[in-house]
C-alpha positions as CSV (number, residue, x, y, z in Angstrom):
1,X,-168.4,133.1,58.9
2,X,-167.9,132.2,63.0
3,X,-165.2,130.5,64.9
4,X,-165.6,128.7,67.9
5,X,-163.3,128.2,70.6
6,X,-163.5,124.6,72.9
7,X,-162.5,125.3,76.5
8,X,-161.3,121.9,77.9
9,X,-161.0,121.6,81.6
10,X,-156.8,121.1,82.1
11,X,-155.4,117.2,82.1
12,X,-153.9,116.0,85.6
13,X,-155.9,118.8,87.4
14,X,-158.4,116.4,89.1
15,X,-155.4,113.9,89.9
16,X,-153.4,117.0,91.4
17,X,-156.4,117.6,93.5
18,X,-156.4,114.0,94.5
19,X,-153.2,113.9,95.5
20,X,-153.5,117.0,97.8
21,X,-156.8,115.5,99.6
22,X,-154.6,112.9,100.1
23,X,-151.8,114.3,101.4
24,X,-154.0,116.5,103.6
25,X,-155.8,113.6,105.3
26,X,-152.2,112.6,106.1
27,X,-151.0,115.4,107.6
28,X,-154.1,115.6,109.5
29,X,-154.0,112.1,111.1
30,X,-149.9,112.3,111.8
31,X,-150.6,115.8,113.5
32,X,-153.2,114.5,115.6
33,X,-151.6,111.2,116.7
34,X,-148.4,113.0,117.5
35,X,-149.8,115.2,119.6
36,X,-151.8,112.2,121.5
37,X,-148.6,110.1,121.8
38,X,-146.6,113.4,123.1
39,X,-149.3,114.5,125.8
40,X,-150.1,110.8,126.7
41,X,-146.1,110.8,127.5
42,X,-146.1,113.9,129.3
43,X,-149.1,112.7,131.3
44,X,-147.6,109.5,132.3
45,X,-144.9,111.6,134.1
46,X,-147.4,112.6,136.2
47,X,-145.3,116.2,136.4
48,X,-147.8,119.1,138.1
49,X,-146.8,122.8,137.5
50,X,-145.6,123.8,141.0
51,X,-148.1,126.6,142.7
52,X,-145.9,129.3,142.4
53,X,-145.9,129.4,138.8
54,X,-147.2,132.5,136.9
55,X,-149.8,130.6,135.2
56,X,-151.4,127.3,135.1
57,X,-150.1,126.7,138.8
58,X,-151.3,123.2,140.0
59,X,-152.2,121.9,136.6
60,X,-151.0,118.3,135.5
61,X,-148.6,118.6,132.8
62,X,-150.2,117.4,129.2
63,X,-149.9,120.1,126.9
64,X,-147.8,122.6,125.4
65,X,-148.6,125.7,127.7
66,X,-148.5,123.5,130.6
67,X,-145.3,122.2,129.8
68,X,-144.0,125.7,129.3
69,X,-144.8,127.0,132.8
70,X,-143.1,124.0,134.2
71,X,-140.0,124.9,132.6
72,X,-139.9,128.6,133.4
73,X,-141.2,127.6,137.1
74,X,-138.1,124.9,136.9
75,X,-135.7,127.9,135.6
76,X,-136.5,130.5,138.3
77,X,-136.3,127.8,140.9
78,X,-132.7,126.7,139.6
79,X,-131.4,130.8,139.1
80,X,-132.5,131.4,142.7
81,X,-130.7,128.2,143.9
82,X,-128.0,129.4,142.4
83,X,-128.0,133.3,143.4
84,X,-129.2,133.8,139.6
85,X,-126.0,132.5,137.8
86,X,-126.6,130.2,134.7
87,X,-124.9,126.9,134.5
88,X,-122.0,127.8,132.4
89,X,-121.1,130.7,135.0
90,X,-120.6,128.5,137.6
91,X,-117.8,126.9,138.9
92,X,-116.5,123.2,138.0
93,X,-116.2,122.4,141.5
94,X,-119.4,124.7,142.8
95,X,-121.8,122.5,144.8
96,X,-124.9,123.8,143.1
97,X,-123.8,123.0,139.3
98,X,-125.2,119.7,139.5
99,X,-128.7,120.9,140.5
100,X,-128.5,123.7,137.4
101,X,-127.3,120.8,134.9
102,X,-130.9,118.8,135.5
103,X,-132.7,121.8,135.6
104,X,-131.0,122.7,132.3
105,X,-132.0,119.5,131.0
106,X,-135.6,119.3,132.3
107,X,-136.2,122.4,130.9
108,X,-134.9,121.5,127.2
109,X,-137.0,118.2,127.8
110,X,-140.2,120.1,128.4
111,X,-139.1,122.8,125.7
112,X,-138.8,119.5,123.3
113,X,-141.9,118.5,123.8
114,X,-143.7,122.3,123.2
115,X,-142.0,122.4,119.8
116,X,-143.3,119.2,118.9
117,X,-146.6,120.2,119.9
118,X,-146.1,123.2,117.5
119,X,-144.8,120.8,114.6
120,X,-148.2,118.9,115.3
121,X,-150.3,122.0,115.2
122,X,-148.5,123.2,111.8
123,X,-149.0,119.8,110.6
124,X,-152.6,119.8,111.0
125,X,-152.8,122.9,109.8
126,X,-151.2,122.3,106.5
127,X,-153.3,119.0,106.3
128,X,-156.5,121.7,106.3
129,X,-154.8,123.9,103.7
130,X,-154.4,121.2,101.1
131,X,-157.6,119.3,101.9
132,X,-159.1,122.7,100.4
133,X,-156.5,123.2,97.8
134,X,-157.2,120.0,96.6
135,X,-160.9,120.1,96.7
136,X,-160.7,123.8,95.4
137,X,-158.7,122.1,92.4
138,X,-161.0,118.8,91.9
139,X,-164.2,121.1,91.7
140,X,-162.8,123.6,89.1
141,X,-161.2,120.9,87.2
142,X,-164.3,118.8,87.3
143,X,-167.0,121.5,84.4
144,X,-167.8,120.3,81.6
145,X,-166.4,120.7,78.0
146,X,-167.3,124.4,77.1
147,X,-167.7,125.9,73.1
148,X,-167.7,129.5,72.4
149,X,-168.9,130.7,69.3
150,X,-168.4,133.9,68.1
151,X,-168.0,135.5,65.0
152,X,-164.3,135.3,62.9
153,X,-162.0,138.3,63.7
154,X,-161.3,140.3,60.8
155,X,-163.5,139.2,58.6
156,X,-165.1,141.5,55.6
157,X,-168.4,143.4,58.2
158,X,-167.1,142.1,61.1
159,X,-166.9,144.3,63.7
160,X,-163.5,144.9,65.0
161,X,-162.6,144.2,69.1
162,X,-163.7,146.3,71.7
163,X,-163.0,146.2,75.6
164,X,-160.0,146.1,77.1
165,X,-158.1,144.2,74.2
166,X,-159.0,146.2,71.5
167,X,-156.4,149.1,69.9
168,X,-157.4,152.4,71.2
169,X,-156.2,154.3,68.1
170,X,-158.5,151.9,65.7
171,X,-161.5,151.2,67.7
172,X,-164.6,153.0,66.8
173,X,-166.9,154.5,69.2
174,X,-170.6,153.6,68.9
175,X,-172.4,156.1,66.5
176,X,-168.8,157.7,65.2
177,X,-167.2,157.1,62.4
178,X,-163.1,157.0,62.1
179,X,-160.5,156.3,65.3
180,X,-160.8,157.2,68.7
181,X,-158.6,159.9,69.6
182,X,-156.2,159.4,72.2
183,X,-156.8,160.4,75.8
């Protein structure tokens, strides 16, 4: 006597899969045209990172590291025109608050536009991760219909499990007759 076990590949696995190469190819092509729009914006401001920057000095601003040495060039130039005093410690009626206040806001406009770069790269990034997730799924859900045969557990002469799922105290050892003591 034998029973034998059918192995069926899981229903909605392939469609999961689908749906994840989907939204991958999504994410991918929103990433990548977000970051085009922002750094063709940033270009047509035709901004330059100011030669005494610490990095990136003369470079036209397009991208997110460029954009970021802008605004700490634009900060150090705003704390020294102001003897190094932030905006909210100066003065209502202080001459040089005016000049801090569009520093301030250049610098959040440029900081705006490095976060969305990063939103852009973590989009693409995800897009990747489920493109392969999905194809991961697709490809394991895709096998055939498997049947195991074996022989019926517990059955008169059959021998009884072994491995890791059998009972240690009932299992016999090869060429040894009677439980296996424990260890």
């Amino acid at each position: 006597m034998s029973s034998t076990v059918t192995v069926r590949p899981t229903r909605g696995v392939r469609g999961i899969g689908l749906v994840s190469i989907l939204a991958g190819v999504v994410l991918i092509l929103a990433g990548v045209a977000v970051w085009v729009v922002v750094a063709s914006q940033l270009a047509a401001e035709d901004i330059t990172v100011s030669d005494d920057a610490d990095f990136l000095a003369g470079q036209q601003v397009r991208g997110p590291l460029t954009a970021y040495a802008q605004a700490e060039v634009i900060n150090a130039h705003a704390l020294e025109a102001s003897g190094g005093r932030t905006y909210a410690e100066l003065g209502q009626d202080d001459p040089v608050r005016a000049t801090v206040m569009n520093a301030s806001f250049l610098r959040a406009s440029l900081f705006t536009s490095v976060v969305a770069f990063g939103v852009c790269a973590l989009a693409i990034g995800l897009g990747v991760l489920f493109l392969l997730l999905g194809s991961a799924l697709r490809r394991l859900a895709g096998g055939p219909e498997v049947a195991v045969t074996g022989p019926a557990a517990g059955g008169p002469g059959v021998a009884a499990p072994t491995g890791r799922h059998a009972d240690p105290t009932t299992t016999s050892s090869p060429g040894r007759e009677g439980p296996v003591p424990p260890r």
